[in-house]
BANURO-162521 format. One record per residue (C-alpha): x, y, z. Coordinates in nm, 3 decimals, padded with zeros to 5 digits. Example, Ala and Ser with C-alpha at 12.3 -4.5 7.8 and 13.67 -1.06 7.14 Angstrom:
% BANURO-162521
+---------+---------+---------+
:      xx :      yy :      zz :
+---------+---------+---------+
:  01.230 : -00.450 :  00.780 :
:  01.367 : -00.106 :  00.714 :
+---------+---------+---------+
% end
This chain:
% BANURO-162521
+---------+---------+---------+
:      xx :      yy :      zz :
+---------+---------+---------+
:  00.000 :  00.000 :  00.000 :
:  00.121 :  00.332 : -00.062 :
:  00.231 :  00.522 :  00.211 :
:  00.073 :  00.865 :  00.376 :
:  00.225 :  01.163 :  00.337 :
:  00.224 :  01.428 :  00.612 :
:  00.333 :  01.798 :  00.566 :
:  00.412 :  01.967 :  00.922 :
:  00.470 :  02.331 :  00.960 :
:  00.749 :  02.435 :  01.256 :
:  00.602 :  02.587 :  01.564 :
:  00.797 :  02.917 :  01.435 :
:  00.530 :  02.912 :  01.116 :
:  00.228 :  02.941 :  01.283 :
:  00.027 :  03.240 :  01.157 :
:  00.024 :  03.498 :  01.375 :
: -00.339 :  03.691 :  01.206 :
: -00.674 :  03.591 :  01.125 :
: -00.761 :  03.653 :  00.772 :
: -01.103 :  03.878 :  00.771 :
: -01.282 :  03.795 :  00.339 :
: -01.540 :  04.071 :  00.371 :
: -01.161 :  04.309 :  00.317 :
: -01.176 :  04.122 : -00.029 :
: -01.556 :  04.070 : -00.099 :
: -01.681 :  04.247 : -00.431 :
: -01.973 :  04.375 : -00.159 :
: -02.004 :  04.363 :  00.188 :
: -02.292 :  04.119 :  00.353 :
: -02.618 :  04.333 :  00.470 :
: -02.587 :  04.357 :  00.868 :
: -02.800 :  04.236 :  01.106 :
: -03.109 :  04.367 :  01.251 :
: -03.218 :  04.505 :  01.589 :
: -03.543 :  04.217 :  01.663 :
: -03.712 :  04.528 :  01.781 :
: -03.639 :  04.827 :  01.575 :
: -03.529 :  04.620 :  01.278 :
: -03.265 :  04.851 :  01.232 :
: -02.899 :  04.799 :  01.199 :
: -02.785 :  04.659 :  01.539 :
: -02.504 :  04.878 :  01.724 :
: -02.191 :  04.769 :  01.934 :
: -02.424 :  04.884 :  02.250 :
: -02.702 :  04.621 :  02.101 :
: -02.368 :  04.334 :  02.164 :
: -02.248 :  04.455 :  02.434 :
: -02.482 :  04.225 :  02.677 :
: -02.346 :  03.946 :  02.502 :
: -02.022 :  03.976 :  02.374 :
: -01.710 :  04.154 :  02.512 :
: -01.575 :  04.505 :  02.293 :
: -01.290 :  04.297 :  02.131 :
: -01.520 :  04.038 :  01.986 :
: -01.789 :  04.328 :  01.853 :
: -01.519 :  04.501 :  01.693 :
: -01.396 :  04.191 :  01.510 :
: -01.744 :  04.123 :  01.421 :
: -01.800 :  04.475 :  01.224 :
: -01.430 :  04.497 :  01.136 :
: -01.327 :  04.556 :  00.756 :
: -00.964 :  04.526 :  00.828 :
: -00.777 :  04.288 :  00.599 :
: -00.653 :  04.088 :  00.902 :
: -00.645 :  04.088 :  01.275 :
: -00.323 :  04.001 :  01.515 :
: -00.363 :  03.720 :  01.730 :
: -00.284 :  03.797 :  02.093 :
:  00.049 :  03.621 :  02.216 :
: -00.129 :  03.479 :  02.503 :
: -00.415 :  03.298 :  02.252 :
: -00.105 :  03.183 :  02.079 :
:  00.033 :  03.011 :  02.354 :
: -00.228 :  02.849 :  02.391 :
: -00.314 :  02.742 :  02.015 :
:  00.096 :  02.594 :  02.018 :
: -00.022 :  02.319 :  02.254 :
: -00.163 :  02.182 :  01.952 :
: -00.087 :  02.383 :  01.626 :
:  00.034 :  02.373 :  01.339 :
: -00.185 :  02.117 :  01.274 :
: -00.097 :  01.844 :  01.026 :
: -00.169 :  01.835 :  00.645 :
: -00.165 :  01.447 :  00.490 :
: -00.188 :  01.334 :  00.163 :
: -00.450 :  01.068 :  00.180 :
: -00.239 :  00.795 : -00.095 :
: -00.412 :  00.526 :  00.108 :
: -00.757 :  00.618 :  00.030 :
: -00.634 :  00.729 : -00.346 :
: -00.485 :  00.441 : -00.385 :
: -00.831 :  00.218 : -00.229 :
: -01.043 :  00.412 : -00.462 :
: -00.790 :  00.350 : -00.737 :
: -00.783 :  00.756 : -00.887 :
: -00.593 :  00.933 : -01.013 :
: -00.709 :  01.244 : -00.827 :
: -00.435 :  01.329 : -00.539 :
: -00.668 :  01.416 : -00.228 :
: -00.498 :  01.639 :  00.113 :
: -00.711 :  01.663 :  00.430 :
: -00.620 :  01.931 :  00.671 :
: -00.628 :  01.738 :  00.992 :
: -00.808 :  01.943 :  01.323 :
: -00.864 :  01.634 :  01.559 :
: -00.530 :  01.692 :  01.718 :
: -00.652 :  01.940 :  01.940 :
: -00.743 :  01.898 :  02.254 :
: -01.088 :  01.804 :  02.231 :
: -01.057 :  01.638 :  01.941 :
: -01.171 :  01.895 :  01.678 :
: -01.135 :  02.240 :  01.485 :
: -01.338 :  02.425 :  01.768 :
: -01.074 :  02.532 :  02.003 :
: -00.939 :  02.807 :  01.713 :
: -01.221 :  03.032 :  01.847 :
: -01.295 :  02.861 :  02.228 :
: -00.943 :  03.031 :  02.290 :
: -01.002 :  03.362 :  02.198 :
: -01.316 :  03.399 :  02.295 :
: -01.154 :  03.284 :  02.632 :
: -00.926 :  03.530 :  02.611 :
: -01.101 :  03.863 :  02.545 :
: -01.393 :  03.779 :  02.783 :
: -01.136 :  03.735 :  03.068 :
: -00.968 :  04.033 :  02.960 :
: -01.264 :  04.207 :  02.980 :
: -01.324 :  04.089 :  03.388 :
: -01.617 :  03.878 :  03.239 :
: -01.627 :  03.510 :  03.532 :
: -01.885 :  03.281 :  03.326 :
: -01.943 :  03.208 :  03.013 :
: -02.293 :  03.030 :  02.849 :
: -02.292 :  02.817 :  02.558 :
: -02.495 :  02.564 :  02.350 :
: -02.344 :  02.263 :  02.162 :
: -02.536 :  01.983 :  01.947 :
: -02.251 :  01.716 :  01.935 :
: -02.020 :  01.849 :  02.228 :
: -01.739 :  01.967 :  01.996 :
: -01.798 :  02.308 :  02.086 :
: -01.894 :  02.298 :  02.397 :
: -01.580 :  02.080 :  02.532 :
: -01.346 :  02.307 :  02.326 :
: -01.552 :  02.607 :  02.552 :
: -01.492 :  02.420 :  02.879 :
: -01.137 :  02.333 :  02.767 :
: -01.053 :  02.729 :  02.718 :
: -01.258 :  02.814 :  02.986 :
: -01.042 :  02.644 :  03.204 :
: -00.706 :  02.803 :  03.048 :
: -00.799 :  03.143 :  03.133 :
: -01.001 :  03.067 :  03.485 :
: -01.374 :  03.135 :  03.375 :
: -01.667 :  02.893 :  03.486 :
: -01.874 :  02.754 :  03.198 :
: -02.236 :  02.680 :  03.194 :
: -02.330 :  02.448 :  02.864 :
: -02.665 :  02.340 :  02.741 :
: -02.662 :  02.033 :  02.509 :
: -02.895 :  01.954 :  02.250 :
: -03.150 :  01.689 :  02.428 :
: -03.059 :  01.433 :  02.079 :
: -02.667 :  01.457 :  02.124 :
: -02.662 :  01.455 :  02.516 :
: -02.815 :  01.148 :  02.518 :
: -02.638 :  00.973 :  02.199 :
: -02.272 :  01.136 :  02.324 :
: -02.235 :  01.103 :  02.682 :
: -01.886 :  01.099 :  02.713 :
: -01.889 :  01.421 :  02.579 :
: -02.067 :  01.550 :  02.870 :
: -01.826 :  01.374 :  03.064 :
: -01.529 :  01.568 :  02.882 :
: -01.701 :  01.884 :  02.945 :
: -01.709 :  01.824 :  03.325 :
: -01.350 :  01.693 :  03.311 :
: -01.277 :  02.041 :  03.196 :
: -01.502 :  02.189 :  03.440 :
: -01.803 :  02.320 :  03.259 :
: -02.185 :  02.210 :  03.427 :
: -02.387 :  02.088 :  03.126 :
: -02.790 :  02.113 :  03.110 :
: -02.978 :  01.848 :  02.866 :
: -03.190 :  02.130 :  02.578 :
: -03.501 :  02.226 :  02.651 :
: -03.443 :  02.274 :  02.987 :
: -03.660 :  02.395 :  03.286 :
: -03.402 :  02.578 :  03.428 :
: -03.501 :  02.875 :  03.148 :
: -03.818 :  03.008 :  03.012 :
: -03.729 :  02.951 :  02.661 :
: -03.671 :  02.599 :  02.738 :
: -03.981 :  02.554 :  03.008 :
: -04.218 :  02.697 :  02.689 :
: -04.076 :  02.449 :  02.443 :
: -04.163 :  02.165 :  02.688 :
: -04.495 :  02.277 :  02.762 :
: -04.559 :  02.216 :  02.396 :
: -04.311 :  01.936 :  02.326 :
: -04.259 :  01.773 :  02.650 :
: -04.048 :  01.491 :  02.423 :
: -03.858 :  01.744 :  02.231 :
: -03.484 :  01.616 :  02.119 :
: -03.382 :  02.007 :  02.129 :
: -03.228 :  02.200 :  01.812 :
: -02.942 :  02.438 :  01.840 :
: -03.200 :  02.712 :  01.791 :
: -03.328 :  02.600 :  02.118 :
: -03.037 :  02.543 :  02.304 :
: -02.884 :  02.916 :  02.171 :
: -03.192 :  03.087 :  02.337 :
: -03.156 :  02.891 :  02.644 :
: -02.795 :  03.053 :  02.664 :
: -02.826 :  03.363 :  02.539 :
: -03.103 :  03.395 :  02.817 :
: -02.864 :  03.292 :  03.103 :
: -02.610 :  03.558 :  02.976 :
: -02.837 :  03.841 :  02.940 :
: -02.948 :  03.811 :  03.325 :
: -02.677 :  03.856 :  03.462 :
: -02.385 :  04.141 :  03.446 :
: -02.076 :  03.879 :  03.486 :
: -02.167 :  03.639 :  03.262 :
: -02.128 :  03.636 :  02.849 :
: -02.221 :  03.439 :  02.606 :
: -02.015 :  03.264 :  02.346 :
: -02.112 :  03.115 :  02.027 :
: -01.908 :  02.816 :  01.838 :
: -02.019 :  02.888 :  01.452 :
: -02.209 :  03.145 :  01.229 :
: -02.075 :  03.489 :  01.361 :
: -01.832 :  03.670 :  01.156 :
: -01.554 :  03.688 :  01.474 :
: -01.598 :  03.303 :  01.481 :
: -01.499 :  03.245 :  01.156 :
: -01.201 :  03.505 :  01.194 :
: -01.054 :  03.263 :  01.432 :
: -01.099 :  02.970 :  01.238 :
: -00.900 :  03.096 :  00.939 :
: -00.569 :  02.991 :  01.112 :
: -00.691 :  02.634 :  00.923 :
: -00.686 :  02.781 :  00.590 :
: -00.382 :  02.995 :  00.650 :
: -00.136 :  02.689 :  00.754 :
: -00.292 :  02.491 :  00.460 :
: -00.179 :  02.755 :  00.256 :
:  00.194 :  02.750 :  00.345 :
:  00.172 :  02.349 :  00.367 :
:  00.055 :  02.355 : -00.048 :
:  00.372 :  02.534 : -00.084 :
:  00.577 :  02.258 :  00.089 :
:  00.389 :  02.018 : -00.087 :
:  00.438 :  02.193 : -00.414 :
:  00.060 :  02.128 : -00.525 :
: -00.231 :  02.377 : -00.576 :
: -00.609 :  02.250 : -00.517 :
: -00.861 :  02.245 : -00.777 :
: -01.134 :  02.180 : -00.525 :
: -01.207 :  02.289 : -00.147 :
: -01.451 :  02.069 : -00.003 :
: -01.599 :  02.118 :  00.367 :
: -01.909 :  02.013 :  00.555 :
: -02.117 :  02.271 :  00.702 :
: -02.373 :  02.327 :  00.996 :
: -02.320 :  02.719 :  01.086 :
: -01.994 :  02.736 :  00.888 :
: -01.710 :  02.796 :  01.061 :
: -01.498 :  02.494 :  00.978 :
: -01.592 :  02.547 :  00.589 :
: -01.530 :  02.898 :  00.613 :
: -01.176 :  02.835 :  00.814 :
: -01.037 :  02.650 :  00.572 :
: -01.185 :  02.851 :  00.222 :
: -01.134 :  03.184 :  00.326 :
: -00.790 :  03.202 :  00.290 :
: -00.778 :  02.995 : -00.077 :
: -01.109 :  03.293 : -00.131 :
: -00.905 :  03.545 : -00.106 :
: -00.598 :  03.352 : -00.315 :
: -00.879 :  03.255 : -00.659 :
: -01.000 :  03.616 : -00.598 :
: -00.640 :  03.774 : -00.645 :
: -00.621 :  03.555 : -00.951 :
: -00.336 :  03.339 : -00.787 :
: -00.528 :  03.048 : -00.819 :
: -00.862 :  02.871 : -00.958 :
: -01.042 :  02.578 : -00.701 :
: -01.342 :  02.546 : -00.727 :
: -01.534 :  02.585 : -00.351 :
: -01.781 :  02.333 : -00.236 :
: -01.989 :  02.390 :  00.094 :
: -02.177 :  01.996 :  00.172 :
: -02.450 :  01.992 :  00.429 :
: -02.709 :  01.703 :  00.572 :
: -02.960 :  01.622 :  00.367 :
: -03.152 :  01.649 :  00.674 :
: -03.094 :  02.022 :  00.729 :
: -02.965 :  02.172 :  00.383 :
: -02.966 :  02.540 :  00.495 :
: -02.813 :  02.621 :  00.199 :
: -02.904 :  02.423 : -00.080 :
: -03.314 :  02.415 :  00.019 :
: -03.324 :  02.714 :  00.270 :
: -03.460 :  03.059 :  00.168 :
: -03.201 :  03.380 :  00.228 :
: -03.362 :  03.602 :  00.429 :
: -03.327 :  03.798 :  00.763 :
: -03.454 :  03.558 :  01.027 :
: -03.371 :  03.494 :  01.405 :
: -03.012 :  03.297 :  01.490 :
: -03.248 :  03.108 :  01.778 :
: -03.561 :  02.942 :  01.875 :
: -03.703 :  03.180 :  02.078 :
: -03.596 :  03.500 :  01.912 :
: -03.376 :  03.678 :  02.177 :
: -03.106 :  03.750 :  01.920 :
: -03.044 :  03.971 :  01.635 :
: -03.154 :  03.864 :  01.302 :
: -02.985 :  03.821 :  01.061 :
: -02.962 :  03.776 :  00.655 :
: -02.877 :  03.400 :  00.594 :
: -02.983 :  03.099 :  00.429 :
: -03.245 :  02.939 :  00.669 :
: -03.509 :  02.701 :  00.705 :
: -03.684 :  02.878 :  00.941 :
: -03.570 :  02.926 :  01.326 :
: -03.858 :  02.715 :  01.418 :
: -03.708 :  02.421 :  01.257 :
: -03.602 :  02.089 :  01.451 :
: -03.431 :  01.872 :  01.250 :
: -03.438 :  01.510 :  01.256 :
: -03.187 :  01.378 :  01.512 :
: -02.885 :  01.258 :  01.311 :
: -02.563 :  01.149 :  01.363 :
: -02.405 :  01.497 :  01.291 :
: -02.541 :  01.672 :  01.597 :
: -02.306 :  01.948 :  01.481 :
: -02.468 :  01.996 :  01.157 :
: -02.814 :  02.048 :  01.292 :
: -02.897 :  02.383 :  01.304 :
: -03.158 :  02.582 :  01.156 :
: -02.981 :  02.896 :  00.941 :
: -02.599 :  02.895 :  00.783 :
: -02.371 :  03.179 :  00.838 :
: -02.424 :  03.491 :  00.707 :
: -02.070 :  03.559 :  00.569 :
: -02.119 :  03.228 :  00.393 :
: -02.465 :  03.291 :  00.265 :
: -02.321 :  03.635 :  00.111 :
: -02.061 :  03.448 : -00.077 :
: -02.317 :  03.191 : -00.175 :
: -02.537 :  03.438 : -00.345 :
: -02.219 :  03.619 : -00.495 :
: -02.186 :  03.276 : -00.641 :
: -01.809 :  03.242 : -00.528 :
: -01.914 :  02.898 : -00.363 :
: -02.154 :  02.593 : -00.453 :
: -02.347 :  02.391 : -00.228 :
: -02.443 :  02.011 : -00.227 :
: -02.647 :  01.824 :  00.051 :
: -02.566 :  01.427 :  00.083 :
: -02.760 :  01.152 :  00.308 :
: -02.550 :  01.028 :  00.599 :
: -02.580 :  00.678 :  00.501 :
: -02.344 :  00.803 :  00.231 :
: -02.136 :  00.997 :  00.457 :
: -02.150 :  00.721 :  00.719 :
: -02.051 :  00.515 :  00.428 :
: -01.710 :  00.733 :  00.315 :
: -01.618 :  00.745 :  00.706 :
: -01.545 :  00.370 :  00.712 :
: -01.383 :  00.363 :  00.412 :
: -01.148 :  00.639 :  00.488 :
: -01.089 :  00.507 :  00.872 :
: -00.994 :  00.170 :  00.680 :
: -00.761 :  00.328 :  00.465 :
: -00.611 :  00.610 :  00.597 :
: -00.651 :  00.491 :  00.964 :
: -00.843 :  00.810 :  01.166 :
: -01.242 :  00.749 :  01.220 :
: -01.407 :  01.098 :  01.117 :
: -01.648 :  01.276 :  01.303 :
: -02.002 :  01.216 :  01.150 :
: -01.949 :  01.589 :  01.053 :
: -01.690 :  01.554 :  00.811 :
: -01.811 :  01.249 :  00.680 :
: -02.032 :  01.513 :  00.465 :
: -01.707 :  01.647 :  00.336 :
: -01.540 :  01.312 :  00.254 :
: -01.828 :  01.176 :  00.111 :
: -01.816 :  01.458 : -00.144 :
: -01.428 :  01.372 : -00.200 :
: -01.487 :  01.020 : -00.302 :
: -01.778 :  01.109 : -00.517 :
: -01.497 :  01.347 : -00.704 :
: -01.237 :  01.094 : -00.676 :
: -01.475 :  00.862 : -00.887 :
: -01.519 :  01.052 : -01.123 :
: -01.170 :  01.143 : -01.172 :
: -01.151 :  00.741 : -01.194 :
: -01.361 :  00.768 : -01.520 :
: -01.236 :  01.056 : -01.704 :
: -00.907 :  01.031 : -01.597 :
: -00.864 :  01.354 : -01.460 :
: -00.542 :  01.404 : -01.217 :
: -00.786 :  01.685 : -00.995 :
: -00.634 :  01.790 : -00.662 :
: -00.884 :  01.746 : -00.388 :
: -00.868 :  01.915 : -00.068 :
: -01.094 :  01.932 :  00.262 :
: -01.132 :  02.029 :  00.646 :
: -01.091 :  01.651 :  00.826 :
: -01.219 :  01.886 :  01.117 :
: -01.220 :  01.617 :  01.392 :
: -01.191 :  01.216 :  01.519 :
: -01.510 :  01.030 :  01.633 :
: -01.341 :  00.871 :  01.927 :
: -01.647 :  00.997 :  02.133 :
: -01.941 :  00.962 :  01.825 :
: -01.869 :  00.541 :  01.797 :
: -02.240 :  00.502 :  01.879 :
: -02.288 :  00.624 :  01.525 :
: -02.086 :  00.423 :  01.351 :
: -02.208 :  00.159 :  01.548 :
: -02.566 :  00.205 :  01.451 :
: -02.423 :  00.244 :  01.083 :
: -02.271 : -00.113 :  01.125 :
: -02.585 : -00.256 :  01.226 :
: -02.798 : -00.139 :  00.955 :
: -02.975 :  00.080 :  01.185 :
: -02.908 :  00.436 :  01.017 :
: -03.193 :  00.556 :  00.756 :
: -03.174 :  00.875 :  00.568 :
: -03.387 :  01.118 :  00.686 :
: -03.490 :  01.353 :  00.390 :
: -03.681 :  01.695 :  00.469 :
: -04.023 :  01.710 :  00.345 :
: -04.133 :  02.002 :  00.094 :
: -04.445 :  01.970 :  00.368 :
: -04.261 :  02.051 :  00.671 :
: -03.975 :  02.286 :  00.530 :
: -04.288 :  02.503 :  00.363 :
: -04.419 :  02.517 :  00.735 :
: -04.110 :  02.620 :  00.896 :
: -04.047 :  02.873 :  00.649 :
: -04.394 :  03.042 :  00.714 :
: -04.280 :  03.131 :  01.061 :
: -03.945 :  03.426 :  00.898 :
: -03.978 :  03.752 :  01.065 :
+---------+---------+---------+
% end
């Protein structure tokens, strides 16, 4: 069998700014909207929620943004993270295609979340902020929150999707390892979550739901914040560190990609890795073609309707302009408990209507389906969330079978599924179905935009 090929960056070559697209974008995305006023929200309207230094990276237009030396101290427990060519799986699929995963699950936690966990961390502590509230669907986020909760001395308060706490447990458990208390979504500890039970006493939660029961904690109380894991603008700021080391480990590698593939729930692990090769194919330095793959279950993007809606359940936050099927939507509880969420972000809407990315949705039996075949080749079991993304490389790699084509493949392998094996294991047993999204239901949701 052929051998893996791994391209590591020295400690000394980790990026030391976040790459901000809108700098680059041909226009700028429309801004979100005060629930009330529907006007333009201000920095006072975030203020509540967020610290100053995350607002002002929110509604910044600068080209890039430093990274603090202490948030890089951090980040160097674990980064630069790896880039492999995957000659295993080329060589199982027998293509010609050469494919290059940018590998995240060597952080801490197991995934690309703690790029933004850290700073968030950071500024909030800087700010004299003691707690932080959170939601999290498959506990990626919220065990990357706990983890830099801990590095910086804040408390963390987490509530869970109902589906994932009870399919992931050990994720709850790494959450408490770290220190964070973690609530099961709906919850009666909130009245967004007590009026979702009065009506759904059964409900398996949505991020919408879980977002309102954490934005509601935050907003009572002076000392506490909240902080988000996907969608926001600042979010995927931090995560372009992916894209940026990818970038410089091409250039070792000597290649150049033809196409960026990356799952997508809110968007930041997709828009971490792209932005950066964005802002490259818009300079004219280079050509790949950008594709965004979602559940079939919740395709935000390529079945949702762009338009300003609420980011959560129970409308406490600002709306805002994105592809969404409707913040009263639950999806069906899949594997990918991180790709379940109602709306996709609205920097990555924008660039989806510019038409500078496409968009695919895939089953997960599929996904499921590439998952085993790359953990059996290449040796790492993906996270159902990547699956998405992988699922779309072999379908690419196939084709470059037929025609021949020698196409240079790359995606976000954002993290391991050491803690999802319940997934794989109802995969195994034939227990998984596809759960498509009725034109029925999806009309309904959408009925209920602002």
């Amino acid at each position: 069998m052929a051998e893996r090929t791994k391209y590591i960056l020295d400690e000394a070559d980790l990026p030391t700014q976040w790459y901000n697209v809108i700098s680059d974008l041909p226009e700028p995305p429309p801004p979100p909207l005060h629930p009330g006023t529907r006007e333009p929200v201000g920095p006072a309207d975030l203020a509540p929620l967020f610290p100053q230094a995350l607002i002002e990276q929110e509604v910044t237009t600068e080209r890039y943004v430093d990274i603090p030396e202490e948030v890089l101290e951090v980040y160097r427990l674990w980064r630069p993270s790896p880039l492999f060519r995957a000659r295993r799986l080329e060589k199982a699929l027998g293509t010609p295609a050469r494919i290059y995963y940018k590998y995240e699950g060597v952080s801490p936690v197991g995934s690309h979340k703690p790029n933004t966990a850290v700073p968030q961390a950071f500024y909030n502590a800087q700010e004299g902020v003691t707690r932080l509230t959170t939601e999290t669907g498959a506990g990626q986020w919220g065990s990357a929150l706990a983890f830099a909760c801990a590095q910086f001395g804040l408390e963390c308060e987490v509530w869970q999707v109902r589906a994932s706490y009870d399919q992931k447990p050990y994720r709850k458990l790494m959450m408490e390892t770290f220190g964070a208390t973690v609530h099961p979504s709906p919850s009666e500890l909130t009245e967004s979550g007590r009026a979702i039970l009065k009506q759904h006493p059964d409900s398996t939660g949505s991020l919408g739901i879980a977002i309102s029961e954490a934005v509601e904690q935050a907003a009572q109380d002076p000392d506490t914040r909240y902080a988000l894991g996907s969608v926001l603008n600042h979010v995927l700021l931090h995560q372009t560190i992916i894209g940026e080391e990818a970038l410089r480990q091409f250039q070792l590698a000597g290649d150049t990609p033809d196409l960026l593939v990356g799952c997508t729930g809110g968007g930041s692990n997709f828009g971490g890795l792209a932005f950066p090769f964005l802002r490259e194919k818009l300079a004219g330095r280079m050509d790949p073609v950008i594709r965004a793959v979602e559940p079939a279950a919740c395709p935000s993007l390529t079945r949702g309707r762009y338009a300003y809606d609420f980011g959560d359940t129970a409308g406490l936050t600002p709306l805002l302009k994105m592809h969404t099927l409707g913040h009263d939507f639950i999806p069906d509880p899949i594997h990918a408990g991180g790709l379940r969420y109602h709306g996709m972000s609205p920097l990555i809407s924008h660039i989806h209507e510019l038409g500078l990315i496409e968009a695919i949705a895939i089953g997960q039996q599929e996904c499921f389906s590439a998952g085993v075949r790359f953990a059996r080749s290449e040796g790492i079991i993906p996270a159902p969330e990547p699956t998405h993304a992988l699922a779309a490389c072999i379908q690419e790699a196939l084709r470059c079978k037929e025609t021949g084509e020698e196409k240079v493949i790359l995606t976000a392998l954002c993290g391991h599924a050491h803690l999802d094996l319940p997934a794989y294991g109802a995969y195994l047993a034939g227990d998984m179905v596809d759960n498509e999204l009725s034109d029925a239901v999806l009309a309904q949701s959408l009925a209920t935009l602002p």
